[in-house]
C-alpha positions as CSV (number, residue, x, y, z in Angstrom):
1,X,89.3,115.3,55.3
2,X,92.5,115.2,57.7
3,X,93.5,117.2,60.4
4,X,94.4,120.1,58.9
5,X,91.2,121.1,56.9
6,X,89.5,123.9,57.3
7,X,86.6,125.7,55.9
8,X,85.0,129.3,55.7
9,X,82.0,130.0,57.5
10,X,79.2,131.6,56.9
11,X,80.3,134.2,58.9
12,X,83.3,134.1,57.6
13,X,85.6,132.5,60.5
14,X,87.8,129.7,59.8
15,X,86.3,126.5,61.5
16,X,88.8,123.8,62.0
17,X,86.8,120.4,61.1
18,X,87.7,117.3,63.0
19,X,90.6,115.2,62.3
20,X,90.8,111.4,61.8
21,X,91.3,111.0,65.8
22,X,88.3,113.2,66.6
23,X,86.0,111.4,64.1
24,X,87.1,107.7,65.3
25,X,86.1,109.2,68.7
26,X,82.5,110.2,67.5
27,X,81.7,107.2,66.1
28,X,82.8,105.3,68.9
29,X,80.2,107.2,71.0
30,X,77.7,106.5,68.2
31,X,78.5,103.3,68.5
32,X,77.9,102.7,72.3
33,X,75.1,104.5,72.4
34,X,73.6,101.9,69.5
35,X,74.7,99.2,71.3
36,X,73.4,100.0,74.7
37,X,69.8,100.8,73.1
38,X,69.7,97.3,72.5
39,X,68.8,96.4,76.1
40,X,67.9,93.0,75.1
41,X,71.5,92.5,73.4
42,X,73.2,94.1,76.1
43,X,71.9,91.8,78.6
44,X,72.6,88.5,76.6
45,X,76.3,89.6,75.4
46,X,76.9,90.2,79.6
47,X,75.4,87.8,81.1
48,X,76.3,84.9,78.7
49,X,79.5,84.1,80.2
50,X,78.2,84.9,83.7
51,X,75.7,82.2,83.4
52,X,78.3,79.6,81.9
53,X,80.8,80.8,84.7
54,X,78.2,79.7,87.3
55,X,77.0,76.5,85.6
56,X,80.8,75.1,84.8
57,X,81.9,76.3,88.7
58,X,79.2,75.2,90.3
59,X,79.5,71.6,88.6
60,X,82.9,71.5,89.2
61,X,84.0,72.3,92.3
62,X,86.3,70.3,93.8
63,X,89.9,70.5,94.9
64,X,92.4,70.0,91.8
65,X,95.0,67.6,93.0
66,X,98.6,69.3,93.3
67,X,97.3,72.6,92.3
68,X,96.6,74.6,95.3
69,X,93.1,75.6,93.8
70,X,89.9,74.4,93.3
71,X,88.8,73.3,89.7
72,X,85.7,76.4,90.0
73,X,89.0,78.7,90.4
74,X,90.5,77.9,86.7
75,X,87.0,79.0,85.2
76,X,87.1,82.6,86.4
77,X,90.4,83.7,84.0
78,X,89.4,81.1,81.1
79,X,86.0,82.8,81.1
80,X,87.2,86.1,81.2
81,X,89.3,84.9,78.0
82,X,86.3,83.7,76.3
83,X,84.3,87.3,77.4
84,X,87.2,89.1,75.5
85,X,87.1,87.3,72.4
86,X,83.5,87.6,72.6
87,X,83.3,91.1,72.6
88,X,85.6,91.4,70.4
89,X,86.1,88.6,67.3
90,X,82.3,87.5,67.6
91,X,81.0,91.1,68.1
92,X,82.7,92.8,65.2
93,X,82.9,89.7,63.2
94,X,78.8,89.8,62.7
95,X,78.2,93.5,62.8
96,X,80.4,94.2,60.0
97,X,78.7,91.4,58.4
98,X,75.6,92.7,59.2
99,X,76.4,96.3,58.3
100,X,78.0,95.5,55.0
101,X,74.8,93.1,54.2
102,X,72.6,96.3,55.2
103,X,74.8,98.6,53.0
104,X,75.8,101.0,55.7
105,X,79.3,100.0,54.7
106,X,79.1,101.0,51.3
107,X,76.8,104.7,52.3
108,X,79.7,105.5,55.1
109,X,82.2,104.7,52.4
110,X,80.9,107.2,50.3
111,X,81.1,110.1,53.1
112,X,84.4,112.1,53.6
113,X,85.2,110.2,56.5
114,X,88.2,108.7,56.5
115,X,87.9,105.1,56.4
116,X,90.2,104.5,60.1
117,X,87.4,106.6,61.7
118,X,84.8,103.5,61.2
119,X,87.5,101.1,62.9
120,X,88.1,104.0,65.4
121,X,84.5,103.6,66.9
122,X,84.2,99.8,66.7
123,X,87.9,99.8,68.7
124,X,86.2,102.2,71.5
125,X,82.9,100.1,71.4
126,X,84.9,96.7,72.1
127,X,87.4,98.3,74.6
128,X,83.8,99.7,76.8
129,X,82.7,96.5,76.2
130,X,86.1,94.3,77.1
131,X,86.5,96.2,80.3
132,X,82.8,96.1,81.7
133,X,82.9,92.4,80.5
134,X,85.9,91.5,82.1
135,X,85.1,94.0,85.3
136,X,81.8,91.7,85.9
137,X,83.4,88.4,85.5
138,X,86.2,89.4,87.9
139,X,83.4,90.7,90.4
140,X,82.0,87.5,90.5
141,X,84.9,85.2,90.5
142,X,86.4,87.4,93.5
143,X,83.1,87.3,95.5
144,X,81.7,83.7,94.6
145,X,85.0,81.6,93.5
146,X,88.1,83.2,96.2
147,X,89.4,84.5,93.0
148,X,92.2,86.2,94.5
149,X,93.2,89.5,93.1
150,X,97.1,90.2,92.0
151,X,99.1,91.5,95.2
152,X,101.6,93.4,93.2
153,X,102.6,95.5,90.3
154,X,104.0,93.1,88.1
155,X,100.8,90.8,87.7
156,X,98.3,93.9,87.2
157,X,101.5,95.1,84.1
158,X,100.8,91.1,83.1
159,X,97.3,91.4,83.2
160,X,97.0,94.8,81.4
161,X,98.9,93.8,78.6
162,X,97.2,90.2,77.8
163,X,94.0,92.1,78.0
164,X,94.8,94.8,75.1
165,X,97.2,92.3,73.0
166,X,94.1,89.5,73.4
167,X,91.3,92.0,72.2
168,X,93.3,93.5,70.2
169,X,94.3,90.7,68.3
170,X,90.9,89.1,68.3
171,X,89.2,91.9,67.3
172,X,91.1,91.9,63.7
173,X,90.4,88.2,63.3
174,X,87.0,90.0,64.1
175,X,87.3,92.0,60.9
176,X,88.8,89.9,58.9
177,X,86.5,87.1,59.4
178,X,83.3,89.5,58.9
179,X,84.3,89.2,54.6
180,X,83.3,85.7,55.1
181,X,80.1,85.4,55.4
182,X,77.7,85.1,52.1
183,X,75.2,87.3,53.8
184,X,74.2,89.2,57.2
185,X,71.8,86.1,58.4
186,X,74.5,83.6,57.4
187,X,77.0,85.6,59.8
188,X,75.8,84.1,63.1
189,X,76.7,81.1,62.2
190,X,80.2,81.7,60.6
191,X,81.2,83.5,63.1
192,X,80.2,81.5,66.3
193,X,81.1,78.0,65.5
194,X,84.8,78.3,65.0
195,X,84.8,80.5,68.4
196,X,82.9,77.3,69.8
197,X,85.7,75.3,68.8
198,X,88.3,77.4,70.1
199,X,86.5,77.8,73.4
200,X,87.0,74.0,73.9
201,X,90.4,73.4,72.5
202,X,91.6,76.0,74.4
203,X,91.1,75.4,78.1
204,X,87.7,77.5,78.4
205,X,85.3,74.7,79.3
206,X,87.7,71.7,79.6
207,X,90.6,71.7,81.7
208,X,93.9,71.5,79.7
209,X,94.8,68.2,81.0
210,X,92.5,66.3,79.6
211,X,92.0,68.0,76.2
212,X,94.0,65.7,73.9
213,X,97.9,67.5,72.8
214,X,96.9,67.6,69.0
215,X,93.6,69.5,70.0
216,X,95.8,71.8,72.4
217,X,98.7,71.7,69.4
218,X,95.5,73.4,67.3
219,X,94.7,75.7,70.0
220,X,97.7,77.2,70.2
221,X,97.7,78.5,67.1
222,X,95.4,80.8,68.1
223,X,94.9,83.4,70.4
224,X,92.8,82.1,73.3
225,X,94.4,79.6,74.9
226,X,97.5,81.6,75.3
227,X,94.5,84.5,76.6
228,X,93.6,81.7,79.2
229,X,97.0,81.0,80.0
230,X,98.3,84.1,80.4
231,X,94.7,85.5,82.9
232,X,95.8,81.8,85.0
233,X,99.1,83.1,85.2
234,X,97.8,86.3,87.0
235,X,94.8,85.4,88.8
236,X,96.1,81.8,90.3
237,X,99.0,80.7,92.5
238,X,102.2,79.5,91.1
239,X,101.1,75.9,92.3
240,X,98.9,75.6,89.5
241,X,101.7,75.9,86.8
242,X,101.4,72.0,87.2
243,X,98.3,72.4,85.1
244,X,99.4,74.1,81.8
245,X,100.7,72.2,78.8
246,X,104.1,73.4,79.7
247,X,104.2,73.3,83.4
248,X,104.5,76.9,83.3
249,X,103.0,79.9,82.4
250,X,105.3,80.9,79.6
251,X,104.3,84.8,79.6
252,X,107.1,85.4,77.2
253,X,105.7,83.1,74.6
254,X,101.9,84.6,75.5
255,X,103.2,87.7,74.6
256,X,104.8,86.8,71.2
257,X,102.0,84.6,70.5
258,X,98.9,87.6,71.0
259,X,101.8,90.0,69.6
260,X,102.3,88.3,66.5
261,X,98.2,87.6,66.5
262,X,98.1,91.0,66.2
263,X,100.7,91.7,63.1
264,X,99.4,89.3,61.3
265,X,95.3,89.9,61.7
266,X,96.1,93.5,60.3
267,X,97.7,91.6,57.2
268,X,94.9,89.8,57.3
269,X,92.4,92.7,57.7
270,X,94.4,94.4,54.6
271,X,93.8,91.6,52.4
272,X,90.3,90.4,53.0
273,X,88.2,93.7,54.1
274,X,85.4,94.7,51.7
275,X,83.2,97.8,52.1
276,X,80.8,95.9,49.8
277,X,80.1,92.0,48.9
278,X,81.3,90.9,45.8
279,X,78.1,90.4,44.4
280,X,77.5,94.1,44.5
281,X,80.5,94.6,41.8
């Protein structure tokens, strides 16, 4: 099926059938609608990082030394880094598993749509999701924390494209991390405990300074701490440069970092995606 197809009728008009674009768009809605039936899943995969954001900021509260800020400040971007890869690496990463455990991989495989239609809808589904996540966590930093939003063009370009290179590139880890797991039950805990790691290696929970430089050195390799650092970069003053690895915010390097995150988790998608385990022939 492609663009271009067409069929007769009944009564004898030409119909044009949906292209690969209008399909992706369909399943998308499919998919948001299944996903906000689940009220009890909706509320846990929103307010998760809500809760954490008021636990860590409310603990830590003080005035960072040098800064300009106040330690409950550098939670708000880090947590909106951690809500991104959360709707997007951990939530594709174990429904796919699920999915392909369940067999609907293997029965939408067997339809005529096109294969880039499934990806299509999980792309719209994270992107809803990414925005109202990240929407919510900036409500509450700017109302509870004095989260200051950007005064100019530039930050808001800054923030935009961290934002769609981060999910982006997390959601393909996303895929490609969903052949992993043996089975749907076993995906849970595939999926979740190396974004655990990476939530604490990467500035999330623990302020840089005091994460150890071969934990940051592993960090770095991945895509959220440069999510972190580049959300910092936009939501807090220049003063709290001091704070990063680098004494700087190094946008240019957050950019080819998440850029090359991206290239390189559709090689990786390539290579490992399977509509069906390998048990299954």
């Amino acid at each position: 099926m492609t663009t271009t197809a067409v069929r007769e009728a009944r009564d004898g008009a030409r119909v044009r059938l949906p292209g690969t674009f209008g399909l992706g768009l369909r399943r998308g809605a499919l998919e948001i609608r299944m996903f906000f039936r689940q009220r009890d899943h909706v509320v846990f995969t929103f307010a998760f990082p809500v809760v954490l954001l008021f636990l860590f900021a409310s603990i830590f509260s003080d005035d960072v030394e040098g800064a300009g800020i106040k330690a409950s400040q550098l939670y708000v971007p880090a947590m909106m880094a951690a809500g991104i890869m959360s709707t997007s690496f951990q939530s594709l990463g174990i429904s796919i598993a699920v999915e392909r455990d369940e067999k609907v991989l293997r029965r939408l495989r067997g339809t005529p749509m096109p294969p880039a239609a499934y990806f299509l809808g999980k792309i719209w589904l994270i992107l809803v999701t990414g925005v109202m996540e990240t929407a919510l966590l900036l409500l509450v930093g700017t109302t509870l924390y004095d989260v200051e939003l950007p005064s100019d063009a530039g930050r808001w370009f800054t923030f935009a494209w961290v934002f769609v290179l981060g999910l982006t590139s997390c959601a393909l880890l996303g895929i490609a991390i969903s052949s992993v797991p043996e089975s749907g039950k076993s995906a849970s805990s595939v999926v979740v405990l190396p974004f655990l790691v990476l939530q604490f290696i990467s500035g999330v929970y623990i302020s840089i300074g005091t994460i150890p430089d071969w934990m940051l050195d592993i960090g770095a390799l991945f895509p959220l701490k440069w999510m972190c650092q580049g959300l910092r970069g936009v939501f807090l003053p220049d003063s709290a440069q001091v704070l990063e690895q680098a004494g700087d915010w190094e946008f240019g390097r957050v950019a080819l970092v998440l850029g090359a995150w991206c290239v390189g988790g559709l090689l990786l998608c390539l290579l490992t995606f399977r509509w069906k385990h390998r048990r299954d022939g």
